[in-house]
C-alpha positions in Angstrom: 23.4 8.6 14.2 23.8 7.3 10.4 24.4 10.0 7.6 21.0 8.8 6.5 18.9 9.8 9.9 20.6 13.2 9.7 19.2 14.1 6.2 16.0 12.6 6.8 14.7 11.9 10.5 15.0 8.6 12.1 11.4 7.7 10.9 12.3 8.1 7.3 15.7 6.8 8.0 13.9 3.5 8.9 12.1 3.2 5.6 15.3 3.7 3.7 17.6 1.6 5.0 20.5 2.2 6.8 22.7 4.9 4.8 24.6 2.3 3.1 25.6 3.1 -0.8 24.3 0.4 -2.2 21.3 1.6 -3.8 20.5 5.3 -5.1 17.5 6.2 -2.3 14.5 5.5 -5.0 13.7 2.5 -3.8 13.4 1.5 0.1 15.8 -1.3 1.6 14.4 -1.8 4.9 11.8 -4.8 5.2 9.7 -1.7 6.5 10.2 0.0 3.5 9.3 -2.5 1.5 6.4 -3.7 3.8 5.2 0.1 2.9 6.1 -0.2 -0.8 3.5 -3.4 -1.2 0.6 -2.0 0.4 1.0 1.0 -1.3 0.7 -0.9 -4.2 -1.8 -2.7 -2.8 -4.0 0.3 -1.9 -4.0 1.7 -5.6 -4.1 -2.0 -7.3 -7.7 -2.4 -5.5 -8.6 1.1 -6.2 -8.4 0.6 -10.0 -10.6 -2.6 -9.0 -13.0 -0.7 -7.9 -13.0 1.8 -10.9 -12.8 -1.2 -13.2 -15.7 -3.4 -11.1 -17.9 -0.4 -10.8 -17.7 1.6 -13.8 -16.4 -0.6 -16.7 -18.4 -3.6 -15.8 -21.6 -1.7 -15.4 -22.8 -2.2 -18.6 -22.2 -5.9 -18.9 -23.5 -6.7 -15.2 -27.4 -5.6 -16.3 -26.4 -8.4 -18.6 -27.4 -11.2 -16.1 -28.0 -11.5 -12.4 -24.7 -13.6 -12.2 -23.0 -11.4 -13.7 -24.1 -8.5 -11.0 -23.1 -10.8 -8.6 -19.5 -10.9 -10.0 -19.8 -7.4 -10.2 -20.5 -7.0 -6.3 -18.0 -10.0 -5.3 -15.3 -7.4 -7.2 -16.2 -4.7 -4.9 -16.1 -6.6 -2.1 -12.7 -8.2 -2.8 -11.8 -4.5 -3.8 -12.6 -3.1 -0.2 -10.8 -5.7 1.6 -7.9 -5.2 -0.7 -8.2 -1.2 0.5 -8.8 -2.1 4.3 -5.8 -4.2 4.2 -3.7 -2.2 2.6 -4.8 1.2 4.7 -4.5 -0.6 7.7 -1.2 -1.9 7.6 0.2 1.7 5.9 -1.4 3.4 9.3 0.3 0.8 11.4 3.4 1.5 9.5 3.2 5.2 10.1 2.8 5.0 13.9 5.4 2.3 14.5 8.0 4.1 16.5 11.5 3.8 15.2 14.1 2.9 18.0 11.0 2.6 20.8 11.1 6.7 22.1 8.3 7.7 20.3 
């Protein structure tokens, strides 16, 4: 067992590399961890598209029908950005670590 996966839980262990010094724990060295780092900031990238696309653009999308359009190709673009992101964080969360799960 690393000194890591005895302070945290194999699972979390996983997502922070393997114990070794060479970083201070605030920011994941696993490929996993930073597989879960980018969707993360995937998931809240697209959810301030959203909030942008729906809210800041509302004004300017009664404009012209094209314009609405763009508005609803945002949203769209938005959701799949928050599909992807969700799916692959879920994914992520029920990967066992080591197979025993």
């Amino acid at each position: 067992m690393a000194a890591s996966q005895g302070r945290l839980g194999p699972r979390q262990a996983a997502l922070h590399g393997d114990g070794a010094d060479e970083h201070d724990g605030t920011v994941p060295t696993s490929p996993l961890g930073r597989r879960a780092l980018g969707a993360a900031g995937a998931l809240i990238v697209s959810v301030a598209l959203v909030f942008v696309a729906q809210f800041a653009l509302s004004g300017w999308s009664e404009e012209n029908p094209l314009h609405h359009d763009f508005q609803h190709g945002l949203i769209f673009v938005a959701g799949l950005g928050v599909g992807a992101a969700a799916t692959t964080l879920y994914v992520i969360g029920r990967r066992p670590v080591g197979g025993t799960d």
